[in-house]
C-alpha positions as a Markdown table, in Angstrom:
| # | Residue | x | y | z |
|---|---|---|---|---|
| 1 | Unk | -3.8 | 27.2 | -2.2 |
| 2 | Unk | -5.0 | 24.5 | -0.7 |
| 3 | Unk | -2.4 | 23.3 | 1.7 |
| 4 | Unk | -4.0 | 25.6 | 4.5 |
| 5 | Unk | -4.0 | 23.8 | 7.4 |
| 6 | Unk | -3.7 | 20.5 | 6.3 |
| 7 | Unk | -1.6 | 18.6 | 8.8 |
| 8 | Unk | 1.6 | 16.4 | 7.6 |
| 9 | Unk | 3.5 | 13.9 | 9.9 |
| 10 | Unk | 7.2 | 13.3 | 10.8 |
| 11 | Unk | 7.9 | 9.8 | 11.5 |
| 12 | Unk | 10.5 | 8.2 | 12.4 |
| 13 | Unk | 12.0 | 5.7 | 9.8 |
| 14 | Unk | 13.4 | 3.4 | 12.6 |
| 15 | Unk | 10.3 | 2.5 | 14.7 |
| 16 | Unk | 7.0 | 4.3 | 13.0 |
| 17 | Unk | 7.2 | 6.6 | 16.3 |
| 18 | Unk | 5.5 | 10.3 | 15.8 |
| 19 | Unk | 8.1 | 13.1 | 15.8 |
| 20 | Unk | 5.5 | 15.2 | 15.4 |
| 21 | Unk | 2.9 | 16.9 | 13.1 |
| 22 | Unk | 3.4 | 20.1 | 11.2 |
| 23 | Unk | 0.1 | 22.2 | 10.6 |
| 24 | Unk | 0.1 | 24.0 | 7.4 |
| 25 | Unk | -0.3 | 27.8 | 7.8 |
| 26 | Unk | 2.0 | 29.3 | 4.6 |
| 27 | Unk | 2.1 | 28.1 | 1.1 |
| 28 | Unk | 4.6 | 29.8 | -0.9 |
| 29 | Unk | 5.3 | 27.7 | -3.2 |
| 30 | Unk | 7.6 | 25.3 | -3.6 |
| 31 | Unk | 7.9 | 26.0 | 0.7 |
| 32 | Unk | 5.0 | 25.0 | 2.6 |
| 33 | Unk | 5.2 | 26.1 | 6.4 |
| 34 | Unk | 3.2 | 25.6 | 9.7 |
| 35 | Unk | 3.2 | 24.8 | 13.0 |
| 36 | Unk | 5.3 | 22.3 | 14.8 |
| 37 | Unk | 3.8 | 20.2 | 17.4 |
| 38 | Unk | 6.5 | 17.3 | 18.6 |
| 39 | Unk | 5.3 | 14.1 | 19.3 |
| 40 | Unk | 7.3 | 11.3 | 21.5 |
| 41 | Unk | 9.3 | 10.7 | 18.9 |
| 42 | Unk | 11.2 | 14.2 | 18.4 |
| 43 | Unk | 13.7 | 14.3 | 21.2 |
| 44 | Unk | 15.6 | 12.0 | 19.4 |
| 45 | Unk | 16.1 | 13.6 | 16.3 |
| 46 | Unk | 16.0 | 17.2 | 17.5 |
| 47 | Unk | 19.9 | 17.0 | 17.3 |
| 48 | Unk | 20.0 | 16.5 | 14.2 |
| 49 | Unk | 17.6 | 19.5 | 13.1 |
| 50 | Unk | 19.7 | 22.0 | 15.5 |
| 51 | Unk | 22.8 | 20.3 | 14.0 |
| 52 | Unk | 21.5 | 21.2 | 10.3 |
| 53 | Unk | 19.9 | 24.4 | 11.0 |
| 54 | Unk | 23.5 | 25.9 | 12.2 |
| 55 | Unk | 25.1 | 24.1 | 9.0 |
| 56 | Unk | 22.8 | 25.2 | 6.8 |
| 57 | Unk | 23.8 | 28.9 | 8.4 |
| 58 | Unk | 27.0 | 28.8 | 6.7 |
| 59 | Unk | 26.4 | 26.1 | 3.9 |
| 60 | Unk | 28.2 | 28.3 | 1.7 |
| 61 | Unk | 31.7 | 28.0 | 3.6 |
| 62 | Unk | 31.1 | 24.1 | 3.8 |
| 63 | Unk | 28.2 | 22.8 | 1.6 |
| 64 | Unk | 29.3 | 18.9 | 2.5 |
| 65 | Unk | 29.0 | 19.5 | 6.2 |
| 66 | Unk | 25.4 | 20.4 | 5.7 |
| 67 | Unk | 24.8 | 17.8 | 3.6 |
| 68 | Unk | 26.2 | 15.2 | 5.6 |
| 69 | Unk | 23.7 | 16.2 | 8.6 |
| 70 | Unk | 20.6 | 16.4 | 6.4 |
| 71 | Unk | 21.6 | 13.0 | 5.3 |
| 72 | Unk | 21.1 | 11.9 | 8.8 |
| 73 | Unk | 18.1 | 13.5 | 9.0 |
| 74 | Unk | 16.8 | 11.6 | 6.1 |
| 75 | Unk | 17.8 | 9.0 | 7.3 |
| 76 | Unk | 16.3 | 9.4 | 10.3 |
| 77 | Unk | 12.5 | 10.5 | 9.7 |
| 78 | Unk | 10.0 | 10.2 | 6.6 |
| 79 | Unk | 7.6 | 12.9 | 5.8 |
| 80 | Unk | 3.8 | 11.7 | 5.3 |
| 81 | Unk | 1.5 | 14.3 | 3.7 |
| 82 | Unk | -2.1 | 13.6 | 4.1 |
| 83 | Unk | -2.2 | 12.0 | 0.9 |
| 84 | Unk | 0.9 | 9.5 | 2.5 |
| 85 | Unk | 4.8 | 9.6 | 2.2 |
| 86 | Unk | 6.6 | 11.7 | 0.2 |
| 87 | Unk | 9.6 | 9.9 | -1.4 |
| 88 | Unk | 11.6 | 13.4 | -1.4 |
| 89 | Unk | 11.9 | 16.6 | 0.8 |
| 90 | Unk | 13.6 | 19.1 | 2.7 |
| 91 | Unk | 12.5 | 19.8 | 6.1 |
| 92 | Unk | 13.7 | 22.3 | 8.8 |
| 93 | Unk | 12.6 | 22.0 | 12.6 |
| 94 | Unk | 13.1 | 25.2 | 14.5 |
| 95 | Unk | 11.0 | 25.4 | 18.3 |
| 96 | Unk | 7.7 | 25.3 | 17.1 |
| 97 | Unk | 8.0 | 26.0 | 13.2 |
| 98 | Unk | 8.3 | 23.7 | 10.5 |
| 99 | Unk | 9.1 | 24.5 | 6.9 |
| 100 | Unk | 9.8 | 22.0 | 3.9 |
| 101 | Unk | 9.0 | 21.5 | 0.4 |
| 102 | Unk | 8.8 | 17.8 | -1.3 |
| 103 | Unk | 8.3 | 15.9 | -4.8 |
| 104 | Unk | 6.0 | 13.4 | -6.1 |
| 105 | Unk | 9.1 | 11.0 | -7.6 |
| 106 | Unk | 12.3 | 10.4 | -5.5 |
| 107 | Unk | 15.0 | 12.9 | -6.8 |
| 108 | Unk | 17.5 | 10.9 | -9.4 |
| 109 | Unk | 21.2 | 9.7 | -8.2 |
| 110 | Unk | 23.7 | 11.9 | -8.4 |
């Protein structure tokens, strides 16, 4: 495919700051994953990647927790391919790994 090392951006939504930028080794579809390389940005929000990361652990047992804390993450940082943002996605942060997959067209309200 030809995501292979194409680099995407985390940004945060508040000030425009660089979390970080995520280098594209894997595409298996729909998951696209790389490495991780923070940017000044990330030690703000890497609580709420650890926090959704052990949620997302036992997201079974308690499927609102988990979606309460990626909420914050969305709230928190956008995800700019190279082409630009992506109005949808699901991102995981863990050391120096990144994967996520995204859409084209925001996801309708539930």
């Amino acid at each position: 495919m030809g995501f292979t090392d194409e680099i995407w951006h985390v940004v945060s939504r508040h000030d425009e700051q660089p979390v970080g930028d995520i280098t594209i080794k894997e595409a298996d579809f729909p998951w696209l994953s790389g490495h991780f390389t923070p940017g000044p940005g990330f030690p703000a929000v890497k609580p709420l990647f650890d926090r959704e990361l052990a949620l997302l652990d036992r997201v079974n047992e308690d499927p609102d927790a988990w979606e309460a804390a990626y909420d914050d993450i969305v709230r928190a940082v956008t995800l700019v391919s190279p082409d630009g943002p992506v109005p949808e996605f699901l991102l995981h942060i863990q050391n120096d790994q990144a994967w996520f997959r995204w859409s084209d067209t925001p996801f309708p309200d539930a």
